[in-house]
Backbone bond lengths (Angstrom), bond angles and torsions (degrees), N, CA, C in turn:
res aa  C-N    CA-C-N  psi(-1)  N-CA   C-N-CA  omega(-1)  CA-C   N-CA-C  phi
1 X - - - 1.453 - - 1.525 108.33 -
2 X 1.529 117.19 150.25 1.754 94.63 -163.61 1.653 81.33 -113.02
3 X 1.742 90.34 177.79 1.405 101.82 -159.44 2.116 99.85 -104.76
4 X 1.259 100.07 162.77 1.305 92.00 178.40 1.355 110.03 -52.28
5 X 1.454 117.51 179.28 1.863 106.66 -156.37 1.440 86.33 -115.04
6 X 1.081 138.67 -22.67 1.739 129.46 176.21 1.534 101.80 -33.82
7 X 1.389 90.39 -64.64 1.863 136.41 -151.49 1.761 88.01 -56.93
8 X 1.442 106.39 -51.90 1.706 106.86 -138.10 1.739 71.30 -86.85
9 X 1.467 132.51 -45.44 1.429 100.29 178.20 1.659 144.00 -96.09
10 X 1.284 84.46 32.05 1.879 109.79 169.76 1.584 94.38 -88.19
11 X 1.099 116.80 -61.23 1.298 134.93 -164.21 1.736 115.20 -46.37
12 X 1.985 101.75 -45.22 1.419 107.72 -171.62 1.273 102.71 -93.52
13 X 1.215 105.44 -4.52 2.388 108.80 168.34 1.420 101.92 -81.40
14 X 1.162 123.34 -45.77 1.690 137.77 -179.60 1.324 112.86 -38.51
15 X 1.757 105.75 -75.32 1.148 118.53 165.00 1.205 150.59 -29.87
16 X 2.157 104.85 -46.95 1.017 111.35 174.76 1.946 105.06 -99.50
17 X 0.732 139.08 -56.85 1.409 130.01 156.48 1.971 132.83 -32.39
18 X 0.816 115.84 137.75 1.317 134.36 -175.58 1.615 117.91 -89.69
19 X 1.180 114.23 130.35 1.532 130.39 -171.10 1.901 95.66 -63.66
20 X 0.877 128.03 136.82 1.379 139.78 169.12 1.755 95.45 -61.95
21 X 1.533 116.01 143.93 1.837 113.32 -165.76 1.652 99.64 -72.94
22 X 1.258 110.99 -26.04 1.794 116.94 -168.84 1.449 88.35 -64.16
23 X 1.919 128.44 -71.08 1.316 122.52 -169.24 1.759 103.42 -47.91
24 X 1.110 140.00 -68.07 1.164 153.29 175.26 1.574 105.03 -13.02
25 X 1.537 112.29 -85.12 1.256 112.57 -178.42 1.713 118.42 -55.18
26 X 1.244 121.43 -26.30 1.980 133.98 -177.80 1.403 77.43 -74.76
27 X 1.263 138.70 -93.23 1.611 122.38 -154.39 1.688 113.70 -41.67
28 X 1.302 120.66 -36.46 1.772 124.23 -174.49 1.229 82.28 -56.13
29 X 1.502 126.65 -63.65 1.002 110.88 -160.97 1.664 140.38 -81.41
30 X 1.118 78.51 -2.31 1.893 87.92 179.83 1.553 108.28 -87.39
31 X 2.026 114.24 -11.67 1.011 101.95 -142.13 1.689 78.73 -130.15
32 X 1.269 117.72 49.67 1.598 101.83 -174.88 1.204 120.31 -81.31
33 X 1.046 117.88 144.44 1.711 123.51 178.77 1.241 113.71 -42.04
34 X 1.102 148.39 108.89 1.547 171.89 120.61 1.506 97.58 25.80
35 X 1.200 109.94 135.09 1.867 113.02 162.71 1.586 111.94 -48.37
36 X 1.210 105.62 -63.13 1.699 88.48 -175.26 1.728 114.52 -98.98
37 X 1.497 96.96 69.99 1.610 109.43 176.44 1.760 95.47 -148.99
38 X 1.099 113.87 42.17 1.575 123.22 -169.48 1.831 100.81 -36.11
39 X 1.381 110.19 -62.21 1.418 121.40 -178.66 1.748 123.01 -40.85
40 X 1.732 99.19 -30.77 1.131 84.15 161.23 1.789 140.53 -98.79
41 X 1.677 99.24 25.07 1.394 118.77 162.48 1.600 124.07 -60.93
42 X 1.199 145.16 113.23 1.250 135.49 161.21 1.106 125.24 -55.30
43 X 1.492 105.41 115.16 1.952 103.49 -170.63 2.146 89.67 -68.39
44 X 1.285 97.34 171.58 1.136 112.21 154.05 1.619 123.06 -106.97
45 X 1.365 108.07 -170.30 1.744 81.89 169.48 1.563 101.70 -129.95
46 X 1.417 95.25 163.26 1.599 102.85 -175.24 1.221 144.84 -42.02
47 X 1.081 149.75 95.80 1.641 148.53 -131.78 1.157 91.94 -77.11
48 X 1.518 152.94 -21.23 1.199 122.75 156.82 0.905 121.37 -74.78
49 X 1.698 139.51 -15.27 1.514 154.82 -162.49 1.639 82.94 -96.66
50 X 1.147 138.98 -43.28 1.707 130.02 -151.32 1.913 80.05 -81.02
51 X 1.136 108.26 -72.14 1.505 101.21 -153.21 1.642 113.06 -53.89
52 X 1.707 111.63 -20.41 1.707 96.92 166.54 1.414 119.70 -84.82
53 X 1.550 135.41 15.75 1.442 146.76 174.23 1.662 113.07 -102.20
54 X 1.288 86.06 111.61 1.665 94.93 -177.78 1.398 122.07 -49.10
55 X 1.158 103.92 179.09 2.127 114.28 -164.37 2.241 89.20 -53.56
56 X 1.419 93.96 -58.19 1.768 86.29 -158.86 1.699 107.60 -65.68
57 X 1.373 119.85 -34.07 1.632 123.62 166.05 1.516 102.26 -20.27
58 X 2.012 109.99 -82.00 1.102 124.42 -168.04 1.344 123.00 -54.28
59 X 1.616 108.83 -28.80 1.265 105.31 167.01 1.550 141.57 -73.35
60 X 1.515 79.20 -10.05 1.738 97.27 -175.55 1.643 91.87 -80.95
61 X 1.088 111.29 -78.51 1.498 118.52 160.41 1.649 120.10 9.31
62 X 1.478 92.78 -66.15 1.692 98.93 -166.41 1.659 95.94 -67.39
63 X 1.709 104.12 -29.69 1.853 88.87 -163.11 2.232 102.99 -84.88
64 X 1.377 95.87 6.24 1.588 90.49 -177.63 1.395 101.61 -87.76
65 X 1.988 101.30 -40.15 1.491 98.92 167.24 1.846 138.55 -43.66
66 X 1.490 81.90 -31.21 1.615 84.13 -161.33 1.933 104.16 -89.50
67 X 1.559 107.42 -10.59 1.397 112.15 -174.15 1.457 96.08 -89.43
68 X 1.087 132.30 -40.09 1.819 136.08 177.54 1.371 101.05 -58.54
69 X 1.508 136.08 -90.66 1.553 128.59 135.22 1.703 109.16 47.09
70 X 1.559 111.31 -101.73 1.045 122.75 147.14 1.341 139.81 -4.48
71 X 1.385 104.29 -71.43 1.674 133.88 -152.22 1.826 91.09 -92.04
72 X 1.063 109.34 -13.35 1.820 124.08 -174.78 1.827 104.64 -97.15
73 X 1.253 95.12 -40.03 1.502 113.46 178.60 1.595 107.91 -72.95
74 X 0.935 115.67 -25.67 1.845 112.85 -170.22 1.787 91.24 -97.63
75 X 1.525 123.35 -47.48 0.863 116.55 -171.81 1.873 115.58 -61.78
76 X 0.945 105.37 -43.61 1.421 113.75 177.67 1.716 108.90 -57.80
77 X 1.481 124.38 -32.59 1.380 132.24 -163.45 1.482 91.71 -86.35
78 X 1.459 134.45 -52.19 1.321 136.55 147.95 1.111 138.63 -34.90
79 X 1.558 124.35 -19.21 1.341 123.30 175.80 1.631 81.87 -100.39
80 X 0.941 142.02 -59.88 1.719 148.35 -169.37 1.399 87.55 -17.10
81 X 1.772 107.97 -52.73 1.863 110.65 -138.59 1.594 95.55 -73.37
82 X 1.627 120.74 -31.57 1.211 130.62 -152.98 1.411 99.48 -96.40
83 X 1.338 122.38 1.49 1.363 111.44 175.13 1.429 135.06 -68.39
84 X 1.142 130.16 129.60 1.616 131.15 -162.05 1.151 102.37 64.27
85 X 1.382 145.86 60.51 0.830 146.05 159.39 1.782 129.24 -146.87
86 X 1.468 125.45 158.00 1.409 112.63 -171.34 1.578 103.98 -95.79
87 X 1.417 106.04 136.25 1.780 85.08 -162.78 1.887 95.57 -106.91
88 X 0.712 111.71 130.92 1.480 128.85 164.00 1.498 113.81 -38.01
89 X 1.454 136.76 156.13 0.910 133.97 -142.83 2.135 92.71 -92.28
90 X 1.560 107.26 -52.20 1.468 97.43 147.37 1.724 127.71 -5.24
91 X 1.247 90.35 -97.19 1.367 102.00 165.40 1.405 144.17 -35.28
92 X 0.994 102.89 -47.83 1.454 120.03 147.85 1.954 123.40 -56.73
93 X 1.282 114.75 -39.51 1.401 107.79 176.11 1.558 113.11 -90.18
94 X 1.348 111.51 6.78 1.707 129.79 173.52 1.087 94.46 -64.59
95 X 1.733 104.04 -82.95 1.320 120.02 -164.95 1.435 103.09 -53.66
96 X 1.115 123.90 -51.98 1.967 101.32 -171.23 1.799 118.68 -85.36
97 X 1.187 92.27 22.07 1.838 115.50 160.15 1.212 109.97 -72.63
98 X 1.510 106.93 -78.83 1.404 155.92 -173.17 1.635 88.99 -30.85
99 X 2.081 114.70 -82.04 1.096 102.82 144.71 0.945 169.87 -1.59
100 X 1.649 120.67 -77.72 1.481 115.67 150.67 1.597 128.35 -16.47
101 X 2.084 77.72 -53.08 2.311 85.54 -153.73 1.753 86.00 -69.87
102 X 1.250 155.31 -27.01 0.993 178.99 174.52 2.059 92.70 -37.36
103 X 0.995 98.97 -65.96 1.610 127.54 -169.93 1.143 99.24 -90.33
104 X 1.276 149.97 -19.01 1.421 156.49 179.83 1.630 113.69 -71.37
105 X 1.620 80.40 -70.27 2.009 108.15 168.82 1.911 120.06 -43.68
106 X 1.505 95.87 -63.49 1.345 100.95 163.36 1.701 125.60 -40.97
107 X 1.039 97.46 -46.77 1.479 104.18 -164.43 2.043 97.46 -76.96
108 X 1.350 119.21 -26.16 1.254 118.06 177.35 1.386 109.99 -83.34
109 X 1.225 114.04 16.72 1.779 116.06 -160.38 1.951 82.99 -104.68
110 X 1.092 126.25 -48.08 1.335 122.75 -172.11 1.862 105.09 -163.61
111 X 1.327 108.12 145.50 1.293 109.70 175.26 1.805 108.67 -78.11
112 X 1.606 110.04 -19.85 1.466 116.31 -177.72 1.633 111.46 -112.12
113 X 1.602 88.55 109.10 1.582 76.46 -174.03 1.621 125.40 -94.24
114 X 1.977 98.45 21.65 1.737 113.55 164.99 1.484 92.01 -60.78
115 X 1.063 155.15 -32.95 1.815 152.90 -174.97 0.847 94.86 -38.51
116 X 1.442 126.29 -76.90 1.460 138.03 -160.93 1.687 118.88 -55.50
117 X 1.309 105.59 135.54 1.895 110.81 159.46 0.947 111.17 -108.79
118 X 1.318 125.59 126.25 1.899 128.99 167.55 1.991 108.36 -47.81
């Protein structure tokens, strides 16, 4: 079913274009994961585990970091929007999308998650 055309072509500029790093980092930060939403914190990984992972490891690393980051930042701005409120079944399969890729990412970041420091 297609989507209204405003919507569907905000969406396919969105997609294919890239957030400027200034907008990027102002939303992380406006949008930080909540005290009692621990999970959506990005672990880092262990400074003895970082310094034995070669140049491309860390680099992979930094770019899983910076997409979780993100993906933590929208989720948090999304639960904000849904607060006090009854969310529709929509809404509801957003958020445990949103999630998933959330839980998806992580899990491609390392099969051992002793790596990681909170």
């Amino acid at each position: 079913e297609a989507m209204e055309e405003n919507l569907a072509a905000s969406i396919n500029y969105m997609v294919s274009h890239q957030l400027h790093n200034s907008v990027m980092n102002e939303l992380s930060e406006l949008y930080k994961a909540p005290g009692n939403c621990a999970s959506l914190e990005v672990p880092t990984v262990n400074p003895m585990v970082w310094a034995s992972m070669t140049a491309s490891m860390r680099a992979q690393e930094v770019k899983f970091q910076k997409v979780l980051k993100l993906l933590s930042a929208a989720i948090t701005a999304y639960g904000r929007q849904m607060e006090n409120l009854e969310m529709t079944k929509i809404q509801k399969d957003t958020l445990g999308l949103l999630c998933n890729s959330f839980f998806e990412i992580n899990c491609m970041r390392s099969g051992d998650s002793a790596h990681f420091s909170p």
